[in-house]
C-alpha positions as CSV (number, residue, x, y, z in Angstrom):
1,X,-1.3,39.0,23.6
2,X,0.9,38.0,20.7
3,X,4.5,38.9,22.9
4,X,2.9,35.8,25.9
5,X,3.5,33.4,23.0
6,X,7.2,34.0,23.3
7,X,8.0,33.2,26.9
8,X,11.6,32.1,25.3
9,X,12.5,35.2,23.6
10,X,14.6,37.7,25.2
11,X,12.7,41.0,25.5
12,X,13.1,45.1,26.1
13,X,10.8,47.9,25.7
14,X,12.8,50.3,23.7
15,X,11.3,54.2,24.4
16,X,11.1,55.2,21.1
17,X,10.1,58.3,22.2
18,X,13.3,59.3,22.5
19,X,16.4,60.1,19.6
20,X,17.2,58.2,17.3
21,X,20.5,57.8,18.7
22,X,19.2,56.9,22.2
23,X,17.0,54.7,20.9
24,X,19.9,52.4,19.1
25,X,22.2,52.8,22.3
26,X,19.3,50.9,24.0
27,X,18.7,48.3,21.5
28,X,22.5,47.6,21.5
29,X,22.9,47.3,25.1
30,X,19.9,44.9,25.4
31,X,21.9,42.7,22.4
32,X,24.9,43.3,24.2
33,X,23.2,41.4,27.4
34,X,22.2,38.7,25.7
35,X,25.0,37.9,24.1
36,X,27.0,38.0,27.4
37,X,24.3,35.7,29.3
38,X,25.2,33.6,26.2
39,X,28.2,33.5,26.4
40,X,28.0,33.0,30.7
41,X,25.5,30.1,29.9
42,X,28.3,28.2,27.9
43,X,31.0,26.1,30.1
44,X,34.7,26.9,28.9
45,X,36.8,24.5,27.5
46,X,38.7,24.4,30.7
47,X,35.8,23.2,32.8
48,X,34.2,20.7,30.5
49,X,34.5,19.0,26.8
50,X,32.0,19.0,24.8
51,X,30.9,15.7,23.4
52,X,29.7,17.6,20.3
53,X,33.2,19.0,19.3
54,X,35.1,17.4,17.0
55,X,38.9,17.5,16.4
56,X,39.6,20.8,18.1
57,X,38.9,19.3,21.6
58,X,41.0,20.0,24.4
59,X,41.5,18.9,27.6
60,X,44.2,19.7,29.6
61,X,45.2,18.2,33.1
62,X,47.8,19.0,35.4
63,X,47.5,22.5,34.9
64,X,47.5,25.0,38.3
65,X,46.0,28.4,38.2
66,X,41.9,29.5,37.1
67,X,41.0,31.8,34.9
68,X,42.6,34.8,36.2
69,X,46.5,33.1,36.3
70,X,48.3,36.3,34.3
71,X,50.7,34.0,32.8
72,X,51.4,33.7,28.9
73,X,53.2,30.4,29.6
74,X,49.8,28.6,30.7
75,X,48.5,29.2,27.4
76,X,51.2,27.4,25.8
77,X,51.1,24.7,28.4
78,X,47.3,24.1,28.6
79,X,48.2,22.7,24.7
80,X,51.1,21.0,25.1
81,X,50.1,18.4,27.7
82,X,49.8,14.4,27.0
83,X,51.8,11.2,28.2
84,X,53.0,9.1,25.1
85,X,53.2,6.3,27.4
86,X,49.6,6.3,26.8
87,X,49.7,5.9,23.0
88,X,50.9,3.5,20.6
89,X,52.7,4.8,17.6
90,X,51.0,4.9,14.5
91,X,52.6,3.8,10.6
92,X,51.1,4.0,7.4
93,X,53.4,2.7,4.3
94,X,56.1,2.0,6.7
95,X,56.5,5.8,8.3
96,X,55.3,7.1,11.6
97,X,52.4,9.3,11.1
98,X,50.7,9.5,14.3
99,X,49.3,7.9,17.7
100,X,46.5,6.1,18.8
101,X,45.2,5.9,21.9
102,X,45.6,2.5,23.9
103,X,42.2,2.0,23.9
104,X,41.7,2.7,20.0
105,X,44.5,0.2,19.3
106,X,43.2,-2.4,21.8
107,X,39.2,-2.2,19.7
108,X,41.5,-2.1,16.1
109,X,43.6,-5.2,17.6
110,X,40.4,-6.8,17.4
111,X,38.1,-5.3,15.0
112,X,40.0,-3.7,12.3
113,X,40.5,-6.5,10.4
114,X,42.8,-6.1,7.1
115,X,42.6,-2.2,7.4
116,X,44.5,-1.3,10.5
117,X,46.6,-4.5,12.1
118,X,48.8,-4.3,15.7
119,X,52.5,-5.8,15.4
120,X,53.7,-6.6,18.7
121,X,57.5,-5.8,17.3
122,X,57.7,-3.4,14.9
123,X,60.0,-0.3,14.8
124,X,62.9,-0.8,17.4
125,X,61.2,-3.7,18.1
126,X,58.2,-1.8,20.1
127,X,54.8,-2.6,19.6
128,X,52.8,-0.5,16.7
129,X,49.4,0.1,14.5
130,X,49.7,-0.4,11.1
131,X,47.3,1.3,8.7
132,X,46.3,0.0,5.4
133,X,49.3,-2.3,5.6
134,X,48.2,-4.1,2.4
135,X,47.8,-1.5,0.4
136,X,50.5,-0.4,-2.4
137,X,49.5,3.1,-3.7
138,X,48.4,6.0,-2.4
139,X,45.1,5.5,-3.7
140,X,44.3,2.4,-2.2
141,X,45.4,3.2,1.2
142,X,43.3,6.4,1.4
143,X,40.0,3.6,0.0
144,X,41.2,1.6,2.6
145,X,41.1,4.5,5.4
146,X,37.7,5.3,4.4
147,X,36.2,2.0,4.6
148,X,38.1,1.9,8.2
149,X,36.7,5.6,9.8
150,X,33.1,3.7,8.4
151,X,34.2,0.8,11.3
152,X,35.0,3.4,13.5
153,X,31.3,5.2,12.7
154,X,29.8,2.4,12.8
155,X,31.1,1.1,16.7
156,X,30.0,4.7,18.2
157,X,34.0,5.7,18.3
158,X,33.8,8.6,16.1
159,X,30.1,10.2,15.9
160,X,28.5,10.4,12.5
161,X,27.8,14.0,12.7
162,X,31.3,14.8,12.9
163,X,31.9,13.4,9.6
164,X,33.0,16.5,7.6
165,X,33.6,15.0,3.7
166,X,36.6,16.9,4.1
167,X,39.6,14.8,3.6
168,X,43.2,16.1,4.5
169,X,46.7,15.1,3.8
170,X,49.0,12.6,5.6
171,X,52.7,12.9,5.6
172,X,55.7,11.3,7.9
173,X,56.1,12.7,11.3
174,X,59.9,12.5,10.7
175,X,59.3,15.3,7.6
176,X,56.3,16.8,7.2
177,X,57.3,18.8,3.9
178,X,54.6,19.6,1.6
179,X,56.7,19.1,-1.7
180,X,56.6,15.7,-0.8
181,X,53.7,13.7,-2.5
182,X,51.0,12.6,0.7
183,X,51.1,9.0,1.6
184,X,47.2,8.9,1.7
185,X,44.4,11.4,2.6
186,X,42.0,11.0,5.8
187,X,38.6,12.2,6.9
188,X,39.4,15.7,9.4
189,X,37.6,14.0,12.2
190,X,39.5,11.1,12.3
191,X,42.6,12.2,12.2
192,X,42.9,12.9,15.8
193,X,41.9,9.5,16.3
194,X,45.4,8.7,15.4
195,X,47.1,11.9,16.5
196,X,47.9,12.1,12.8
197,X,49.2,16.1,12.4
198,X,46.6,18.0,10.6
199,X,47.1,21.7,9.1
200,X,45.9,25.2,9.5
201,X,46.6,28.3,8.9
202,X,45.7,32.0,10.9
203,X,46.2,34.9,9.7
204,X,46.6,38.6,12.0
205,X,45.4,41.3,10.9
206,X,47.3,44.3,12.4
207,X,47.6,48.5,12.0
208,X,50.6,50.2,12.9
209,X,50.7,53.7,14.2
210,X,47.7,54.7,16.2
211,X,44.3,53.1,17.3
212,X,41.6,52.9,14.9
213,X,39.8,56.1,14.6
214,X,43.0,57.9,15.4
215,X,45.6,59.2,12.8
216,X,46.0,57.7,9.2
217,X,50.1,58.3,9.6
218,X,51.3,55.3,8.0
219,X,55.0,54.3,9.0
220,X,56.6,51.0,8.3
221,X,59.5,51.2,10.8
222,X,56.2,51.0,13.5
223,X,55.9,47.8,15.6
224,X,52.3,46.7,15.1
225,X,49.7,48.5,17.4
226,X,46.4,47.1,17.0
227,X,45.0,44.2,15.3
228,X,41.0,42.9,14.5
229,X,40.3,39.6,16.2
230,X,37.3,37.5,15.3
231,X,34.3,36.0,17.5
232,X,33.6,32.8,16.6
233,X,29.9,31.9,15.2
234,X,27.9,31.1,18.0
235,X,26.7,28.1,15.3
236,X,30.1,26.8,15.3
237,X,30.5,23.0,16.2
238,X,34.1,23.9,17.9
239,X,34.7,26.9,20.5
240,X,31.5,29.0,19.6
241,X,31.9,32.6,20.9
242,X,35.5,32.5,21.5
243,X,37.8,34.6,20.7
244,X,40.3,34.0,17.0
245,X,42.2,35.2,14.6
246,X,41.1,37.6,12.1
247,X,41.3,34.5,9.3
248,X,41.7,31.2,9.9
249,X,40.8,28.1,8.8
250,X,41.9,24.0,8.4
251,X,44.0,23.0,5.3
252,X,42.2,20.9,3.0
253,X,44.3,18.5,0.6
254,X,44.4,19.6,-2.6
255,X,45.2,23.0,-1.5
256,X,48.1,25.1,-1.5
257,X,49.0,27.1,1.3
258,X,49.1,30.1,-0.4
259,X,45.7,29.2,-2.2
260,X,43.8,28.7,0.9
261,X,45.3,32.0,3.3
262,X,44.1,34.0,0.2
263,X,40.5,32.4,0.1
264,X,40.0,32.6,3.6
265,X,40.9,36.3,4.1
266,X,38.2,36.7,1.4
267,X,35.4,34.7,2.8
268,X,36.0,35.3,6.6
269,X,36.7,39.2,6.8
270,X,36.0,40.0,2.9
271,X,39.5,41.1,2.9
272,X,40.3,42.4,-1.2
273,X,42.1,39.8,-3.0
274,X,44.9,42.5,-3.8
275,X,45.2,43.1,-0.4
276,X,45.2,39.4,0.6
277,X,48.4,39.2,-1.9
278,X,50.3,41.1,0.9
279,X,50.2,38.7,3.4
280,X,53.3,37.7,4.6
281,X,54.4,34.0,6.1
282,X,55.6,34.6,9.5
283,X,56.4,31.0,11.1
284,X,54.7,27.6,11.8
285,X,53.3,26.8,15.7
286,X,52.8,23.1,16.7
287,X,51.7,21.0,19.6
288,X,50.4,18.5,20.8
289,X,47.6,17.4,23.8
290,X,45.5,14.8,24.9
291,X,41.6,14.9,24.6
292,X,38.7,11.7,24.9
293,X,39.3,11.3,21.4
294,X,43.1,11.1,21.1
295,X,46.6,13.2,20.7
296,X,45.4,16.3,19.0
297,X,48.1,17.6,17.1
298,X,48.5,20.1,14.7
299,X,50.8,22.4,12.3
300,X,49.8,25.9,12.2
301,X,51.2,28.0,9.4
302,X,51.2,31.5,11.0
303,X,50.6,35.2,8.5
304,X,50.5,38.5,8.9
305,X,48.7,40.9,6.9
306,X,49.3,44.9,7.7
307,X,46.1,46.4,7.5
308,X,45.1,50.2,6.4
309,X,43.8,52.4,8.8
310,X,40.6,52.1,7.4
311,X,40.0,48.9,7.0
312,X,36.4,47.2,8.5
313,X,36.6,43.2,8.3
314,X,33.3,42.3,7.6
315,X,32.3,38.4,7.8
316,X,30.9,36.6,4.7
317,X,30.8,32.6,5.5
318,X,28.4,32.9,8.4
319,X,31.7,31.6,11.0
320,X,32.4,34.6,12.9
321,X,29.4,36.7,14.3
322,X,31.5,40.1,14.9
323,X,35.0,41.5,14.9
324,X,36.6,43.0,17.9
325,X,39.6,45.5,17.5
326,X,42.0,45.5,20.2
327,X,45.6,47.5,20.6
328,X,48.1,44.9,21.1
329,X,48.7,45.1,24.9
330,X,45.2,44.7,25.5
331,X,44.9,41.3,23.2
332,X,47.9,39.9,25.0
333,X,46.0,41.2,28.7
334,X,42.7,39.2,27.6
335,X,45.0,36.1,27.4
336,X,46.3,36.7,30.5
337,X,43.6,37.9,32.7
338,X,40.6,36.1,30.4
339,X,42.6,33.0,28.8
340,X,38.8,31.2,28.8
341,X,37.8,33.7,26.1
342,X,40.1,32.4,23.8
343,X,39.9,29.8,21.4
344,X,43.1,27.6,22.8
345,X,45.6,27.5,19.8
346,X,44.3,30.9,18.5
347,X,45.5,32.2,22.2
348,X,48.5,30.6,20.8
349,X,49.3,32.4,17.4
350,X,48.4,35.4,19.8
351,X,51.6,34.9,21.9
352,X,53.4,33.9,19.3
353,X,52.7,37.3,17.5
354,X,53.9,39.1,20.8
355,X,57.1,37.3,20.8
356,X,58.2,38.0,17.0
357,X,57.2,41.7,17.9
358,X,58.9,42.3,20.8
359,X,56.1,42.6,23.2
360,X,57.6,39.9,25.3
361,X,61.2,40.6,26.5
362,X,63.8,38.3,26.6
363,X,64.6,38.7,30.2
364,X,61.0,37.6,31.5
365,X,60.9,34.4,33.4
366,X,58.9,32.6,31.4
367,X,60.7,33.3,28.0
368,X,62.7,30.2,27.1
369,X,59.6,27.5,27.8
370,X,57.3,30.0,26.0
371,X,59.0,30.1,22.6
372,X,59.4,26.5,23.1
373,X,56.5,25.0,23.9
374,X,55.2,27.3,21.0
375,X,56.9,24.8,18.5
376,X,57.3,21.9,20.4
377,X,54.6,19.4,18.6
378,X,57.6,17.4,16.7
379,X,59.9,17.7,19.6
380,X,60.2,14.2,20.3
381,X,58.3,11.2,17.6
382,X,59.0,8.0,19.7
383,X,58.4,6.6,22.6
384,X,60.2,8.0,25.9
């Protein structure tokens, strides 16, 4: 009588009468089904954006093949599409930072009053959005880019619960060094608003030698063999369920790069802080692709961290819900045969990591556009 009350709740008798061990293989299969009808319930990214998602949108026309296309170069592509001819560059403190959307500029060319102003001849004499163009210090323009994302709340452009408190750093397109002292700081949501490059880093966690479970010969002079991927939180606002990196996570200003790999390996796969010292800085990705919201673009700074044998990453932040431990030729098969699964620019970092370890050969096809489009974000600043 108590079980008709939950006519929502998955159920399974579990024969208890049986071992112990049979038992749990039961219970596990029946969580394993639900998670898969979970995860079958949930439309991809490639088949429709979710309103709800903030910065990490993607949507990417013009792109042939469905899921079961075995090419690594759609992964790159699928992230690397957008028209500039459909944005208007964007300049804070007299430096290109960004894009808008025509749209965006067309509602600021109206309503944006004193923080955001449209110049019909600006830079080579080409139309442009100036942000904060009053403004003298650092300071004042990031005040003045607050009280302009509360315009862009308040008109229904960028959704309240999107907000994140969670400001990040803005620096010139032309040289997006982070010696150099940021021109102002933005809320994360907006700043694909104005295709303004925000940071991340992701981190893979690899073993050499064999398969986990297998022998605990340890030999440098190895090429990676497997590596732990993480399942995104099902509670996630962006991508829940799909697949990602070990560790990763957005840069927050403030932060050095260094700081925030090291915290993340801690709080996303309780990796030991002395073993977090030994990750190693293996390259930037960057991109750049057009969603409802704007150009999304973005700076990846890419690590690797060489695992023991032994080592279980174990979630503590509550954003991944389990770990999956592939060999490398079967992560690089799931983003060919199952490129849906993947969280877009994680399946990125992922092809990246097969080119730098030689699972990719020079002589394939598809080579030369892959390991460009990998870092092809900052290819081309102005208009074309």
């Amino acid at each position: 009588k108590i079980l008709s009350y939950f006519t929502d709740v998955p159920m399974s008798h579990i024969d208890t009468s049986k071992s112990d061990i049979e038992a749990f293989e039961n219970a596990c299969e029946f969580i394993d089904q639900i998670l898969t009808e979970k995860r079958k319930s949930m439309k991809s990214t490639e088949e429709k954006e979710n309103d709800e998602k903030d910065d990490d949108d993607v949507e990417v026309p013009g792109i042939s093949g469905g899921r079961n296309d075995c090419s690594l170069l759609r992964a790159v592509q699928r992230c690397n599409e957008h028209n500039i001819r459909d944005y208007f560059p964007v300049y804070l403190a007299g430096e290109q930072v960004g894009f808008a959307k025509n749209e965006l500029t067309a509602y600021l060319k109206a309503f944006g009053g004193s923080a955001a102003i449209y110049v019909e001849g600006y830079s080579h004499k080409k139309p442009a959005l100036l942000l904060a163009p009053y403004a003298s210090s650092a300071e004042e323009r990031t005040r003045t880019l607050e009280g302009l994302v509360q315009i862009l709340v308040s008109a229904g452009i960028i959704k309240k619960s999107s907000i994140r408190g969670e400001l990040q750093d803005i620096r010139p397109l032309t040289h997006v060094t982070r010696k150099d002292r940021p021109l102002a700081k933005l809320e994360r949501a907006a700043m694909i608003y104005f295709g303004i490059p925000s940071c991340g880093v992701h981190v893979n966690g690899f073993i050499r030698g064999k398969n986990y479970g297998g022998s605990l010969r340890h030999d440098t002079s190895s090429p990676p063999q497997s590596l732990w991927v993480g399942v995104r939180s099902m509670s996630k606002a962006t991508y829940p369920g799909l697949l990602d990196q070990m560790v990763a996570g957005g840069l927050s200003s403030g932060s050095s790069l260094r700081e925030n790999v090291e915290r993340e390996c801690v709080e996303e796969a309780s990796v030991q802080r002395t073993l977090a010292d030994c990750v190693v800085p293996a390259g930037m990705i960057s991109y750049r692709y057009s969603t409802r919201k704007g150009l999304s673009t973005k700076l990846l700074y890419v690590y690797d961290l060489e695992l023991p044998h032994d080592f279980v990453p174990y979630n503590g932040d509550g954003e991944v819900d389990e770990f999956k431990f592939y060999s490398v030729e079967e992560a690089i098969e799931t983003v060919k045969q199952s490129l849906h699964l993947w969280k877009p620019n994680s399946a990125l970092v992922m092809v990246d990591f097969a080119v730098r370890h030689g699972f990719l050969q020079p002589d394939m096809p598809e080579y030369a556009q892959i390991c460009h489009l990998l870092r092809s974000g900052f290819a081309s600043n102005e208009f074309m």
